[in-house]
C-alpha positions as CSV (number, residue, x, y, z in Angstrom):
1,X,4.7,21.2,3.1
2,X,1.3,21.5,4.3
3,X,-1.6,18.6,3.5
4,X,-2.9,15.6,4.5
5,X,-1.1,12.2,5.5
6,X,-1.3,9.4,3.3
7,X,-0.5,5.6,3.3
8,X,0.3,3.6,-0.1
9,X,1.0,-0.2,0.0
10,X,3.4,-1.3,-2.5
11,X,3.9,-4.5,-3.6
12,X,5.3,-7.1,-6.5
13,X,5.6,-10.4,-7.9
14,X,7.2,-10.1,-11.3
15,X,11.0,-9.1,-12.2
16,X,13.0,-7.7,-9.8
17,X,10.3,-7.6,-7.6
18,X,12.4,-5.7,-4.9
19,X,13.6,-3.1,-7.3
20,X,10.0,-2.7,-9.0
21,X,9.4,-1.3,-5.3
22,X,12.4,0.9,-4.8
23,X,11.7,2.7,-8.1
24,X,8.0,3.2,-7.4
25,X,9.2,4.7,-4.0
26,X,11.6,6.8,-6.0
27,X,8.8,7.7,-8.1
28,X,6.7,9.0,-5.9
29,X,9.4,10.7,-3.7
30,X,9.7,13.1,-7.6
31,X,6.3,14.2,-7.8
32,X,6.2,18.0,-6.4
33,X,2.8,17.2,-4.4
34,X,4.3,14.9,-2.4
35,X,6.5,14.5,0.3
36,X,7.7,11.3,1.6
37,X,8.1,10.9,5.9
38,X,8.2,6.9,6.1
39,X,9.1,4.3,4.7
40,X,8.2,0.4,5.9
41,X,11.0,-2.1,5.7
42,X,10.4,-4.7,2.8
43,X,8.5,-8.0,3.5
44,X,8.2,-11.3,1.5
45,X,5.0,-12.3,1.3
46,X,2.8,-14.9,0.7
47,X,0.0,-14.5,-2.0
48,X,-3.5,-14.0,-1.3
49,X,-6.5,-15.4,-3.0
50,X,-4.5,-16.8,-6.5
51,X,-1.9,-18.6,-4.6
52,X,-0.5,-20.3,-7.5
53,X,1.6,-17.3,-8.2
54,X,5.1,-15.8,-6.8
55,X,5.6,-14.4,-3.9
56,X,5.4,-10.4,-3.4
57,X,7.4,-8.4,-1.8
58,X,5.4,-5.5,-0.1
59,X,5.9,-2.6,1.8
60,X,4.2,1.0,3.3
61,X,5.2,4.2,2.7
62,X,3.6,7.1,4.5
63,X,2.9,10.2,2.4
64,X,2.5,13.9,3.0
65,X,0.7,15.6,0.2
66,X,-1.4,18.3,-1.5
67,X,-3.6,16.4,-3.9
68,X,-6.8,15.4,-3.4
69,X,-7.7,11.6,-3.2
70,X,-8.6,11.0,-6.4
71,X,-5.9,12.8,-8.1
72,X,-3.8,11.0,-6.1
73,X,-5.4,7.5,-7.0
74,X,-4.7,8.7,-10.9
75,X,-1.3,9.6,-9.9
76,X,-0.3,6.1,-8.2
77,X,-2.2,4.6,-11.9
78,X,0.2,6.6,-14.0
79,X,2.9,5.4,-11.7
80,X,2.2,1.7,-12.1
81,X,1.6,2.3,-16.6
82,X,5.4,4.0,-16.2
83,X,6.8,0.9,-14.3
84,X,5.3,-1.4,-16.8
85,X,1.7,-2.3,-15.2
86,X,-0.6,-4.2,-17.4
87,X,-3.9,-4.8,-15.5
88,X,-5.4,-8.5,-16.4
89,X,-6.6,-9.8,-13.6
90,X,-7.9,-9.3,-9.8
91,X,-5.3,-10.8,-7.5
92,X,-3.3,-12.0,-10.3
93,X,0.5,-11.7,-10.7
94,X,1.7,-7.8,-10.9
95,X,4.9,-6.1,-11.9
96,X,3.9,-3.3,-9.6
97,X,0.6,-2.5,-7.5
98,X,0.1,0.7,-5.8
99,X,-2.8,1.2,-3.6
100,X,-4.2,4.0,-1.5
101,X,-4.8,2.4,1.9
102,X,-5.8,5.5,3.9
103,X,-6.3,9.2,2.9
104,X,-5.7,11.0,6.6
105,X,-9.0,10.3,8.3
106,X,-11.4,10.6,5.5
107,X,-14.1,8.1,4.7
108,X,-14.9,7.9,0.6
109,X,-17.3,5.3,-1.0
110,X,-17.3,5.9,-4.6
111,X,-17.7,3.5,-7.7
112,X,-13.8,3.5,-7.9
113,X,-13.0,4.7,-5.2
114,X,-12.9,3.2,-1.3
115,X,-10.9,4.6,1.4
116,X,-10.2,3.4,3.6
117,X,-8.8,0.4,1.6
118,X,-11.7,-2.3,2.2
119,X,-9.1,-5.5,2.6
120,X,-6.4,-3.6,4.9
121,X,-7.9,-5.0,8.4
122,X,-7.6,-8.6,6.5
123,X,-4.6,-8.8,4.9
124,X,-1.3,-9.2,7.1
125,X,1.1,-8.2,4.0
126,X,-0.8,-4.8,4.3
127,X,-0.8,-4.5,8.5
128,X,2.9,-5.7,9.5
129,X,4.6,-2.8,7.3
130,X,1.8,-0.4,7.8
131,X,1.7,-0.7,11.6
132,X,5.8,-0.6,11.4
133,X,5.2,2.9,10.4
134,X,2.2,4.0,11.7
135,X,0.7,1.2,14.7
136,X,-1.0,4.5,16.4
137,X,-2.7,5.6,13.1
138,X,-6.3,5.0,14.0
139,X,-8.6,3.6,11.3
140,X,-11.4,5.8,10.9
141,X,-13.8,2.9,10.3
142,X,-13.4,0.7,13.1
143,X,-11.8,3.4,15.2
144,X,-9.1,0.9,16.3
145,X,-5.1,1.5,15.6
146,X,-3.5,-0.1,13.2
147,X,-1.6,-2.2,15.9
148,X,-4.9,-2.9,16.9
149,X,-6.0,-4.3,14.0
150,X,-2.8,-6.3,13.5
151,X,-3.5,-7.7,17.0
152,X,-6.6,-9.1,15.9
153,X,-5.6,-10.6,12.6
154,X,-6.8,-14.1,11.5
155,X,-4.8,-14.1,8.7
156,X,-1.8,-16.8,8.9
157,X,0.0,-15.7,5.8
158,X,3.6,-15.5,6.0
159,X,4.8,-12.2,6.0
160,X,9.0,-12.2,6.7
161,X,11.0,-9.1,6.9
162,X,14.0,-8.9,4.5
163,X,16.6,-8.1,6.2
């Protein structure tokens, strides 16, 4: 398949959390545009901003695909609706949450949609599986790798790999 390279974070807090995340990768791995090349391990996580909640699990996967960035953004929606998404509140507790976190090396500011994702070089729960898969993947921003970025972290959430 020819395209672009993408990277989605998933992550969860409700139900079967771990499950919730094995079927959104299975979703995504049935949609004829896409083609899945890696695949982060899973990692509990501490929440962010509401802590009063569960912890998430989270993980990366890397994406080859044919779609352009904002069909894909409507795809990942459609995905989270299927898997029993309700949208309430920002940072609030989720069943699922799909989010584009790069698009290749493209650079989109748009009312609803920002890629690169604007809280990846922040958020540890992103960076561990993200630069498992992809550490040399330069953010075309900051023009740093993703290792790089990880390096520099201030974040002290804990992020543990399930093993």
């Amino acid at each position: 398949m020819t395209g672009v390279i993408c990277y989605i974070g998933i992550g969860s807090n409700l139900g079967n959390s771990l499950q919730k995340c094995k079927d959104a990768i299975n979703s995504l791995s049935r949609i004829q545009e896409i083609q899945l090349t890696r695949i982060s391990s899973f990692y509990e996580t501490e929440p962010v901003g509401n802590e009063e909640q569960n912890w998430f699990i989270n993980a990366v996967v890397e994406i080859k695909t044919t779609l352009v960035a904002r069909d894909l953004l409507h795809l990942l929606h459609d995905i989270e609706k299927s898997l029993g998404r309700i949208r309430k509140e920002i940072g609030g507790p989720r069943i699922i949450d799909l989010d584009l976190l790069l698009y290749d090396q493209e650079i989109i500011k748009e009312a609803d949609l920002i890629i690169p994702h604007p809280g990846i070089h922040k958020r540890r729960f992103v960076l561990e599986p993200l630069s498992e898969i992809a550490s040399y993947f330069i953010h075309p921003v900051f023009g740093i790798s993703i290792r790089g970025l990880k390096d520099r972290l201030e974040d002290n959430k804990i992020v543990k790999l399930i093993k």
